[in-house]
C-alpha angles and dihedrals in degrees: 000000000000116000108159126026123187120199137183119231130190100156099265123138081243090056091041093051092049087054094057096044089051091050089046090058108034077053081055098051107027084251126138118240106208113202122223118196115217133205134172115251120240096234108223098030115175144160113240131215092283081046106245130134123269132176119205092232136082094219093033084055091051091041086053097038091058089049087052 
C-alpha cells in the first residue's frame, strides 16, 4: 500500500517517533521512507554593504547567526 513516505524531521521527540513509525511500516510493506529536514526561515533576510547576511529582526538575526 505504502511505497514512499515521506516524513519531516527537525529534531524534535515528535519528529523522531514519526520516523520510527514510517520505518516500521515501509519495512512492513517493502516501501522506502525519504526524510526531509526541516528549519525555521529567518523572515528579512538581506545582505548588507560588507555583504554579509543580515536579518531585520533581533530573533531572525540569532536565528541566522546560529545557521551560519
Amino acid at each position: 500500500m505504502y511505497k514512499r513516505i515521506l516524513v519531516p524531521v527537525d529534531f524534535t521527540e515528535k519528529s523522531h517517533k514519526a520516523l520510527e513509525v514510517a520505518c516500521k511500516i515501509g519495512k512492513e510493506m517493502d516501501g522506502e521512507v525519504y526524510m526531509m529536514h526541516i528549519v525555521k526561515a529567518a523572515l528579512s533576510v538581506y545582505l548588507d554593504e560588507l555583504g554579509e547576511y543580515k536579518s531585520k529582526t533581533a530573533t531572525g538575526q540569532q536565528f541566522l547567526d546560529e545557521v551560519l
